[in-house]
PyMOL Python script that loads the backbone (N, CA, C, O; Angstrom):
from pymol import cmd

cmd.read_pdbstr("""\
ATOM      1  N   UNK A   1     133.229  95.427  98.769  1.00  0.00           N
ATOM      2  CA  UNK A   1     132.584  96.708  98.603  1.00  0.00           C
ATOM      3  C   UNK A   1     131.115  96.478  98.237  1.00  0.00           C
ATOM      4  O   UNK A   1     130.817  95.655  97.371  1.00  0.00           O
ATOM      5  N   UNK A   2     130.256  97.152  98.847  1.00  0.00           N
ATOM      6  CA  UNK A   2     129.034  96.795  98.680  1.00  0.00           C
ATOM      7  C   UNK A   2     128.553  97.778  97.556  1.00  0.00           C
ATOM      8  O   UNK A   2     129.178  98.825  97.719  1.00  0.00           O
ATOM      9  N   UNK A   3     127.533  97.903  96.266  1.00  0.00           N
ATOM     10  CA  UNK A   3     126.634  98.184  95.730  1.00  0.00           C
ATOM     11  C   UNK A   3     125.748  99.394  95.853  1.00  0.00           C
ATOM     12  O   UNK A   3     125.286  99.500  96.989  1.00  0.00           O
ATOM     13  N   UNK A   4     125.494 100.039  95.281  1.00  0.00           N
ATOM     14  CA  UNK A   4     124.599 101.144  95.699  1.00  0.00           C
ATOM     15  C   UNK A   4     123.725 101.295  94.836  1.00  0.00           C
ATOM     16  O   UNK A   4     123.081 102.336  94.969  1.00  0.00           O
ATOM     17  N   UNK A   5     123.253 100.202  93.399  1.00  0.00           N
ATOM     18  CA  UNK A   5     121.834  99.887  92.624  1.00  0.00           C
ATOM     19  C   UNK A   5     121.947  98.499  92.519  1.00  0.00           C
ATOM     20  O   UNK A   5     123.089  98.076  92.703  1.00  0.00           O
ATOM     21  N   UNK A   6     121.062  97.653  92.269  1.00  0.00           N
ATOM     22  CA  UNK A   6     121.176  96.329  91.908  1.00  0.00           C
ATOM     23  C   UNK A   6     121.451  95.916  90.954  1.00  0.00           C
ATOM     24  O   UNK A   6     121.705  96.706  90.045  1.00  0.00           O
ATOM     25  N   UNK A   7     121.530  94.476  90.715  1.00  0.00           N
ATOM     26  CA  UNK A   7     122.411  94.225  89.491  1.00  0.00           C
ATOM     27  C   UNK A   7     121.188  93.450  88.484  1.00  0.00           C
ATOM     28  O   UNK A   7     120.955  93.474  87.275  1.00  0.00           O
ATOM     29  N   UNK A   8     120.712  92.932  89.378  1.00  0.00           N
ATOM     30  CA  UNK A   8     119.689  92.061  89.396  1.00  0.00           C
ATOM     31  C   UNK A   8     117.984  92.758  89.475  1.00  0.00           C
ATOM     32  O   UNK A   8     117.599  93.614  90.272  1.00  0.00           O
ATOM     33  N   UNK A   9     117.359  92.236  88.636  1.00  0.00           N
ATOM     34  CA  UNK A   9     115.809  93.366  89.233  1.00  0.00           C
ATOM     35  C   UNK A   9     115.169  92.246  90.333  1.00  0.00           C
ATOM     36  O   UNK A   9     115.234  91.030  90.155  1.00  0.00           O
ATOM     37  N   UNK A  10     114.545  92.887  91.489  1.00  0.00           N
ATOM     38  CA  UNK A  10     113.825  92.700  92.615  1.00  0.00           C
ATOM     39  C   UNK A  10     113.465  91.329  91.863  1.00  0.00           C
ATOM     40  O   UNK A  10     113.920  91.159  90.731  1.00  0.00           O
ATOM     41  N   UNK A  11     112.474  90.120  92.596  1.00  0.00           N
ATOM     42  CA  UNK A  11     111.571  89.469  92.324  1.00  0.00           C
ATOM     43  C   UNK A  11     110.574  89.944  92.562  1.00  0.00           C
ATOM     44  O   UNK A  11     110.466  90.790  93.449  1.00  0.00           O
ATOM     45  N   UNK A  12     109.179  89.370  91.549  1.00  0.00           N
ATOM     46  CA  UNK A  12     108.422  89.724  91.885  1.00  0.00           C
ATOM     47  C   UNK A  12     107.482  89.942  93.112  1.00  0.00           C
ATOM     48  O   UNK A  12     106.748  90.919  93.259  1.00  0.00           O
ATOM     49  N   UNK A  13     107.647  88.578  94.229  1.00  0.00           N
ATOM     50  CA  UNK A  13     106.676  88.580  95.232  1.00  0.00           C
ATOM     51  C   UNK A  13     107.572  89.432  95.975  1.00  0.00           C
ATOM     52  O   UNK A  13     107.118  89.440  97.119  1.00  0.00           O
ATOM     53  N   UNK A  14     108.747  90.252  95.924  1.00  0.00           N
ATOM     54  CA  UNK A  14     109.425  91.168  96.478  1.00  0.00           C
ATOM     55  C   UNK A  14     109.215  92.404  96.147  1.00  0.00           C
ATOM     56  O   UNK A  14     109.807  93.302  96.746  1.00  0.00           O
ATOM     57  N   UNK A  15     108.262  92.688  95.051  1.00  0.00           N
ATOM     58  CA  UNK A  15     108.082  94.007  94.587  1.00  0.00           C
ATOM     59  C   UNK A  15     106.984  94.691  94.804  1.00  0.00           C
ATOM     60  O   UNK A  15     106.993  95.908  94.619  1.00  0.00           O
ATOM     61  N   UNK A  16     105.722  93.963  95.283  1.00  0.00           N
ATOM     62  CA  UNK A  16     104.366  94.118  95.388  1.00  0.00           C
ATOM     63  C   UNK A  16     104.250  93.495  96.800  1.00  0.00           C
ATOM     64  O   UNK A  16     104.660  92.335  96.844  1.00  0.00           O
ATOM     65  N   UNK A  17     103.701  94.094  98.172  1.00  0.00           N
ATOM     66  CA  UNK A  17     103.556  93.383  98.752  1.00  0.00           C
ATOM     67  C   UNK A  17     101.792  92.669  98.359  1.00  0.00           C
ATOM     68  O   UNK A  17     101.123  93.255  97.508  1.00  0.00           O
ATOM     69  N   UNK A  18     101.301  91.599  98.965  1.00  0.00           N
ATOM     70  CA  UNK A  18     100.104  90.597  98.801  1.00  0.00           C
ATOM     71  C   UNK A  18     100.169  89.806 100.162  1.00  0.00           C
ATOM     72  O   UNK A  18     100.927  88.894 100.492  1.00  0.00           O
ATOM     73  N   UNK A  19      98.961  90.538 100.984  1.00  0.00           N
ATOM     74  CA  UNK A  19      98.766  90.227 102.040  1.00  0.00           C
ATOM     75  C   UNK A  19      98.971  88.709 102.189  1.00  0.00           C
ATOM     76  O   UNK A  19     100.009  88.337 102.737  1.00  0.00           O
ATOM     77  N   UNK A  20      97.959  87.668 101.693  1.00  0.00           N
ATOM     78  CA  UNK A  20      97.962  86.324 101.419  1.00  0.00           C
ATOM     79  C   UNK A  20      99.561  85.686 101.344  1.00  0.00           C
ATOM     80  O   UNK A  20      99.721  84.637 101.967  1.00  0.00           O
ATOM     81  N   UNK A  21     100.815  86.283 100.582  1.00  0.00           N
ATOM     82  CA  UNK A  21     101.654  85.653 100.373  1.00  0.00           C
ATOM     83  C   UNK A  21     102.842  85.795 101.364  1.00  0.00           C
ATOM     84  O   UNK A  21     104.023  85.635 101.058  1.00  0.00           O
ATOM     85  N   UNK A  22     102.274  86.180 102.835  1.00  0.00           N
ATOM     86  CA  UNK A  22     103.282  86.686 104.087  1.00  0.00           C
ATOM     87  C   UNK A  22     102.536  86.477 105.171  1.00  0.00           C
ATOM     88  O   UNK A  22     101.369  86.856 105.275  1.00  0.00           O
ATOM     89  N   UNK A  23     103.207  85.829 106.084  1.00  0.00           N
ATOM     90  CA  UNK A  23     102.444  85.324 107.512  1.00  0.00           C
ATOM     91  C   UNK A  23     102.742  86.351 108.411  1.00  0.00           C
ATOM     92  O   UNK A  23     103.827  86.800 108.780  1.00  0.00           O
ATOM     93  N   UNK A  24     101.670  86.626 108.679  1.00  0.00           N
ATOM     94  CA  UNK A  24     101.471  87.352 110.288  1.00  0.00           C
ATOM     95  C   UNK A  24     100.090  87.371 111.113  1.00  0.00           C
ATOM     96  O   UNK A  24      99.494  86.403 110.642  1.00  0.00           O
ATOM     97  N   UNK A  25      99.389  87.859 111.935  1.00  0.00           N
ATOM     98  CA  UNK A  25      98.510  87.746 112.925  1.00  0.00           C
ATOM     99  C   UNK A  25      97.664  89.114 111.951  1.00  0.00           C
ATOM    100  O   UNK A  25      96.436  89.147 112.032  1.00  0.00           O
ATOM    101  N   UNK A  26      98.153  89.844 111.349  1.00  0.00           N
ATOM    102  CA  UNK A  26      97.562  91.343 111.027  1.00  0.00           C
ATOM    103  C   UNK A  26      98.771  91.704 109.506  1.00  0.00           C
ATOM    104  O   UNK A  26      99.682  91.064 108.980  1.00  0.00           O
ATOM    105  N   UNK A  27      98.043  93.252 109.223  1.00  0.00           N
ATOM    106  CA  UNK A  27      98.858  93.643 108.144  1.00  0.00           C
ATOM    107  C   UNK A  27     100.487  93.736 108.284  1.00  0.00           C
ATOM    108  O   UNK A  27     101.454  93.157 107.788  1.00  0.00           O
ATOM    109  N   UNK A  28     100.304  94.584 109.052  1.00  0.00           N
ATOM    110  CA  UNK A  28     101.587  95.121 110.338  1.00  0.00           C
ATOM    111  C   UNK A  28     103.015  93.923 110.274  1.00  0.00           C
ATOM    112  O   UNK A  28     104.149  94.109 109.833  1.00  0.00           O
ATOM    113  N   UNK A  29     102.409  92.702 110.893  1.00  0.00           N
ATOM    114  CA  UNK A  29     103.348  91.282 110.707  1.00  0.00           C
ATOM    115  C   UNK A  29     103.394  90.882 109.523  1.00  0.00           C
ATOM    116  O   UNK A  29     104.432  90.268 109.273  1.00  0.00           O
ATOM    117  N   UNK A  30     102.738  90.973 108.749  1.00  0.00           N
ATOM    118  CA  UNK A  30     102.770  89.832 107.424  1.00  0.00           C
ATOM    119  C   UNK A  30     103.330  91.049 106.355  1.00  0.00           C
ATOM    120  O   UNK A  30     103.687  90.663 105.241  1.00  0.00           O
ATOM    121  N   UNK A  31     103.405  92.353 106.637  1.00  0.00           N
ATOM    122  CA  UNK A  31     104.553  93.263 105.924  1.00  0.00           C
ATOM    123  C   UNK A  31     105.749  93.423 106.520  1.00  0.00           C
ATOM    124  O   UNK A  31     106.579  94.055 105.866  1.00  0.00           O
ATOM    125  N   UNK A  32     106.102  92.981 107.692  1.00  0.00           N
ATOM    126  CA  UNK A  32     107.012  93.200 108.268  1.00  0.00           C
ATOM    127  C   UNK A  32     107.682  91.836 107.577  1.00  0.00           C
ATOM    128  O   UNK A  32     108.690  91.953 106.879  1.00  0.00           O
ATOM    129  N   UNK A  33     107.105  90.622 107.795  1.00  0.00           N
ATOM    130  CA  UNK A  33     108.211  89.673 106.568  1.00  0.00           C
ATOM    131  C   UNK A  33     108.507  90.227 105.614  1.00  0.00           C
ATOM    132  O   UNK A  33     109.697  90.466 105.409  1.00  0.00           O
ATOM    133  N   UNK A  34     107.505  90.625 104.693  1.00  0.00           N
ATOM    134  CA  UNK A  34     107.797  90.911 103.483  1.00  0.00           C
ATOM    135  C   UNK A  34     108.936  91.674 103.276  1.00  0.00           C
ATOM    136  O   UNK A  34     109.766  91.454 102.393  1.00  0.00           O
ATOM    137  N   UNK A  35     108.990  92.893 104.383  1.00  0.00           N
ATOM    138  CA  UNK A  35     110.413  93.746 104.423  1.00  0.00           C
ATOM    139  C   UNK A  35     111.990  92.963 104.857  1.00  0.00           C
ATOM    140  O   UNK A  35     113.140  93.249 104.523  1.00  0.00           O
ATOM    141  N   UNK A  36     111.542  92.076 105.574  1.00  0.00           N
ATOM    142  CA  UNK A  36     112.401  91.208 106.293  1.00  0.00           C
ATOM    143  C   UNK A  36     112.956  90.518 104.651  1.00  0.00           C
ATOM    144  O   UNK A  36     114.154  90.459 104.377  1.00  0.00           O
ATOM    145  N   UNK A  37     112.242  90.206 104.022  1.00  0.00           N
ATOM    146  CA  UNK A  37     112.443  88.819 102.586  1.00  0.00           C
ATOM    147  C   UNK A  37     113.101  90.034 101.830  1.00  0.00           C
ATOM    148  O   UNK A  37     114.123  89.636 101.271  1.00  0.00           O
ATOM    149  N   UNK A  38     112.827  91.672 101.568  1.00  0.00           N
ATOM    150  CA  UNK A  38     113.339  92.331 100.949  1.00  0.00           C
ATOM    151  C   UNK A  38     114.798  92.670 101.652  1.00  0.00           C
ATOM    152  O   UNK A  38     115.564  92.898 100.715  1.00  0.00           O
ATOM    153  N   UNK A  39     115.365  92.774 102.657  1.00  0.00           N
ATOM    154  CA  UNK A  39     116.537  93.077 103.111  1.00  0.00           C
ATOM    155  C   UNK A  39     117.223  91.573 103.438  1.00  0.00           C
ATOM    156  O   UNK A  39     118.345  91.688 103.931  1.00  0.00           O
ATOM    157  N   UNK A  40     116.898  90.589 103.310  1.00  0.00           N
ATOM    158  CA  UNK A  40     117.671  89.400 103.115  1.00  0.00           C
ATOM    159  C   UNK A  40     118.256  89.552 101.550  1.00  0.00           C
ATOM    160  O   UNK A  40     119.469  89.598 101.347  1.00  0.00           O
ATOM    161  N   UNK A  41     117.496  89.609 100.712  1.00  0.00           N
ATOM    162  CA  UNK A  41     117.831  89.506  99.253  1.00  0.00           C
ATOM    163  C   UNK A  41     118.643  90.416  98.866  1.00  0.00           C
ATOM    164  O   UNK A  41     119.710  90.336  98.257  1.00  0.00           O
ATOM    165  N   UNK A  42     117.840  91.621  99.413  1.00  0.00           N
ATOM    166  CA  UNK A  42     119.141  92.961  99.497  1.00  0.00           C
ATOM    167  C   UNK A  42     120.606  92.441  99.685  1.00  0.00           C
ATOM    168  O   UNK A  42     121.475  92.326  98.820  1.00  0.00           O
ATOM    169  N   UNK A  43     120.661  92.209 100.765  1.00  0.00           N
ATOM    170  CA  UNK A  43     122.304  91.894 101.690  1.00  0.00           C
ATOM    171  C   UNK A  43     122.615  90.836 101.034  1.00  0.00           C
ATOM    172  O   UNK A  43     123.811  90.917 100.757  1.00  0.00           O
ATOM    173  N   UNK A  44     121.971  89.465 100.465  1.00  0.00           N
ATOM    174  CA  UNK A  44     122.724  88.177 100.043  1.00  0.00           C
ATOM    175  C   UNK A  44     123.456  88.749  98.581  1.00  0.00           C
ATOM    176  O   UNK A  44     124.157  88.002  97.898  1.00  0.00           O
ATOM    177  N   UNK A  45     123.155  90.347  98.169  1.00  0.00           N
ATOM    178  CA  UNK A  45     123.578  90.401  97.145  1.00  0.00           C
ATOM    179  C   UNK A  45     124.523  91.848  96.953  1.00  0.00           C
ATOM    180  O   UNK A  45     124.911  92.564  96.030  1.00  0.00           O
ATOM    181  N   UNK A  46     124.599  91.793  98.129  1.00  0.00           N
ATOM    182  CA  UNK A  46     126.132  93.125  99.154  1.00  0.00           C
ATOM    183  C   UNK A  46     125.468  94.546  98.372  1.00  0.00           C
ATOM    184  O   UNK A  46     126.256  95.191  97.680  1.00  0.00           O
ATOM    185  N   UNK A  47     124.176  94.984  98.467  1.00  0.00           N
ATOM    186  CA  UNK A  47     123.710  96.225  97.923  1.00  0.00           C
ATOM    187  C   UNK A  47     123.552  97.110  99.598  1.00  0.00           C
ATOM    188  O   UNK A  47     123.562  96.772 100.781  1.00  0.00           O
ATOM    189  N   UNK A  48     123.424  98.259  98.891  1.00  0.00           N
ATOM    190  CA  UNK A  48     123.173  99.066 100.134  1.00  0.00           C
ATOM    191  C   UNK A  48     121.646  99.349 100.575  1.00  0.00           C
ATOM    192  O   UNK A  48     121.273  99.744 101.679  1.00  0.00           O
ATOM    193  N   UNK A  49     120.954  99.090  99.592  1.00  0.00           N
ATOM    194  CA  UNK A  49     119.666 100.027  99.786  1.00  0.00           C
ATOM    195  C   UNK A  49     118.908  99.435  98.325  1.00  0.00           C
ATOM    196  O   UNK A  49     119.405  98.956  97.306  1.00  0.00           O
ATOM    197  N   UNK A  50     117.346  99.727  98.761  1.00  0.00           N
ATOM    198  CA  UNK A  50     116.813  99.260  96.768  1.00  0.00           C
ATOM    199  C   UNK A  50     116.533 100.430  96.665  1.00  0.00           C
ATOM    200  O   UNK A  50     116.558 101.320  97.515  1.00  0.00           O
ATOM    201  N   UNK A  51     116.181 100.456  95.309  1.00  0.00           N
ATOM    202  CA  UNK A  51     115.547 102.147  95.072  1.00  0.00           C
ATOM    203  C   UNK A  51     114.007 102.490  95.094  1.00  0.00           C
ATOM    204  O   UNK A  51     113.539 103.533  94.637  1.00  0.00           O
ATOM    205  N   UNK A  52     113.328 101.546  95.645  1.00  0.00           N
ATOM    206  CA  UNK A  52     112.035 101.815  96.237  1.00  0.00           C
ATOM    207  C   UNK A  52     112.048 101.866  97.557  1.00  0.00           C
ATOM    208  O   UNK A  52     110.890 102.147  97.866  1.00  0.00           O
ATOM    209  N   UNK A  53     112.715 101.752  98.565  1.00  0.00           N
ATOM    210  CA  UNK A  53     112.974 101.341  99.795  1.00  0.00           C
ATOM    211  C   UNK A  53     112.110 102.575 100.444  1.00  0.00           C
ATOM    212  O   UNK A  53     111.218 102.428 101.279  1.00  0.00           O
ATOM    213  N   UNK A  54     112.536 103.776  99.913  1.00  0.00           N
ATOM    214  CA  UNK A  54     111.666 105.206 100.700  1.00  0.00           C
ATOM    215  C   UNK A  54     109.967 104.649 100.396  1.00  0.00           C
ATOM    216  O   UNK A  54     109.302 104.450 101.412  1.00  0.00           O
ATOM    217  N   UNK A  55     109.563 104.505  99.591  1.00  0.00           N
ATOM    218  CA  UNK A  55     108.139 104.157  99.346  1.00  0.00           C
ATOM    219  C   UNK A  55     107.516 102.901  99.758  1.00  0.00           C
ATOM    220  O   UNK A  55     106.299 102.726  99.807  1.00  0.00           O
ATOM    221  N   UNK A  56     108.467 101.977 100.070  1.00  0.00           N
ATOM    222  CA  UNK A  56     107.875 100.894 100.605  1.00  0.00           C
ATOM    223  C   UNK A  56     107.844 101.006 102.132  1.00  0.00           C
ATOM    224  O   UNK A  56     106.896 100.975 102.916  1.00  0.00           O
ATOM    225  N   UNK A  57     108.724 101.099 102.258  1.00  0.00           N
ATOM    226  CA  UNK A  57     108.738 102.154 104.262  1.00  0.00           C
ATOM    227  C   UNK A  57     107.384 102.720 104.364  1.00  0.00           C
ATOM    228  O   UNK A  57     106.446 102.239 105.000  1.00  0.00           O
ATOM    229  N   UNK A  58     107.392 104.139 103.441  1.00  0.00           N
ATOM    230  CA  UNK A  58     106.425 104.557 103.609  1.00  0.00           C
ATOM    231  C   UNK A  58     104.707 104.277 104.013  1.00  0.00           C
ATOM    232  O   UNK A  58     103.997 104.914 104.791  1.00  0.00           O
ATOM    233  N   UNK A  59     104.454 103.363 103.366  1.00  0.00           N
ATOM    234  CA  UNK A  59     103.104 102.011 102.947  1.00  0.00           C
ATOM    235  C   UNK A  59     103.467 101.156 103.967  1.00  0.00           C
ATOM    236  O   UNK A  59     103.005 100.022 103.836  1.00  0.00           O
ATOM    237  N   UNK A  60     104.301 101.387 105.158  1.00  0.00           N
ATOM    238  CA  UNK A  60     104.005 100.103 106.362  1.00  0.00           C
ATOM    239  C   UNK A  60     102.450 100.454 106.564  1.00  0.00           C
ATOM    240  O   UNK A  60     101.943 101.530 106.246  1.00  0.00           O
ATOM    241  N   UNK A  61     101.907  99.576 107.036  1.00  0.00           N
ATOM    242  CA  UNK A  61     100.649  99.692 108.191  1.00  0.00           C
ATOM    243  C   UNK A  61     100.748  99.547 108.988  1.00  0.00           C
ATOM    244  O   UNK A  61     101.592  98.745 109.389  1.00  0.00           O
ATOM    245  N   UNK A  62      99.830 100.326 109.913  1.00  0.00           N
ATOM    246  CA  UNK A  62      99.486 100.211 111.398  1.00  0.00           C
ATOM    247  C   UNK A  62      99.198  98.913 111.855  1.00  0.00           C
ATOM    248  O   UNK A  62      98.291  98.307 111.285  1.00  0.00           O
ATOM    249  N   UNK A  63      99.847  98.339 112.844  1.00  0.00           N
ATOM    250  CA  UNK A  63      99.446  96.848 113.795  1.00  0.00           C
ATOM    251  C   UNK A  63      98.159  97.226 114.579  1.00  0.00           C
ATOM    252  O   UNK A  63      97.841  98.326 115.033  1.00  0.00           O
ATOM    253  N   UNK A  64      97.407  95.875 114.633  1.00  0.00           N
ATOM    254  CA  UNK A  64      96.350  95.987 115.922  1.00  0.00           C
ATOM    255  C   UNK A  64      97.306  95.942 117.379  1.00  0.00           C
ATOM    256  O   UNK A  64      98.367  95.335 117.522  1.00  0.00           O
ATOM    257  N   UNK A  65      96.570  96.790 118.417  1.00  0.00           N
ATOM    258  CA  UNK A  65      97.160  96.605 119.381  1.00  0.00           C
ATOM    259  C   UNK A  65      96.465  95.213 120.241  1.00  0.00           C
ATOM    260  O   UNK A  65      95.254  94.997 120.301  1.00  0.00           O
ATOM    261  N   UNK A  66      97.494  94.384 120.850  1.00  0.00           N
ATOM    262  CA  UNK A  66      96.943  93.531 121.445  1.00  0.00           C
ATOM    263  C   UNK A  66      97.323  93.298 123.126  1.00  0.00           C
ATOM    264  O   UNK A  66      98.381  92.847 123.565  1.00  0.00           O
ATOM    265  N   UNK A  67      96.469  93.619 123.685  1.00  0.00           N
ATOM    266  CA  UNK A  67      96.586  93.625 125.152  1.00  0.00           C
ATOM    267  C   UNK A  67      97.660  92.373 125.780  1.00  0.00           C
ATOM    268  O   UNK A  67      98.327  92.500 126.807  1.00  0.00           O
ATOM    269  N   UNK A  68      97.641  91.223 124.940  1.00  0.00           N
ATOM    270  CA  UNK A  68      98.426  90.101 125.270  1.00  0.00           C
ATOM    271  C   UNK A  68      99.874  89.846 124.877  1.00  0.00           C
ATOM    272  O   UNK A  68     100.506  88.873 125.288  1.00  0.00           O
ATOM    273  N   UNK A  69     100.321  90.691 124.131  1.00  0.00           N
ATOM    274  CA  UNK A  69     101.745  90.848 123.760  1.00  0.00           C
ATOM    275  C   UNK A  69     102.259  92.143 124.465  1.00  0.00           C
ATOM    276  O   UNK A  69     103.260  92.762 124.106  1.00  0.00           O
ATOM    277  N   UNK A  70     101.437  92.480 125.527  1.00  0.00           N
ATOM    278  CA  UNK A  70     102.371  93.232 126.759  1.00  0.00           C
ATOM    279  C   UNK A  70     102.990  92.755 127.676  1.00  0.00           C
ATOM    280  O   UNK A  70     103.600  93.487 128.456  1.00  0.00           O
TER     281      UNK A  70
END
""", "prot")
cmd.dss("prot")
cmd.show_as("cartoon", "prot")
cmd.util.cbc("prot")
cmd.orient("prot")
């Protein structure tokens, strides 16, 4: 049965995103790990959801568009 608050509080480099501490080409990729590192940790620990999840969604950024990844 999975969880519906955590048991555990977030880590920190999981709670704040910091451009510098996530690889990507732009904002867009290097938050998209960061969400990726937040729903691994999520699931390795059978929760449903965090309770910032609406607000961190929210705060994605826009990607550059790049003519070469068409």
């Amino acid at each position: 049965m999975r969880r519906r608050h955590p048991a555990a509080e977030l880590p920190e480099p999981l709670r704040v995103f910091v451009r510098e501490d996530w690889p990507g080409r732009d904002d867009a990729e290097a938050y998209g790990a960061f969400i990726d590192a937040r729903h691994i940790w999520r699931d390795e620990r059978g929760l449903d959801f965090l309770p910032d999840d609406p607000e961190v969604w929210a705060a994605f950024p826009d990607g550059e568009f790049r003519v070469e990844d068409i």
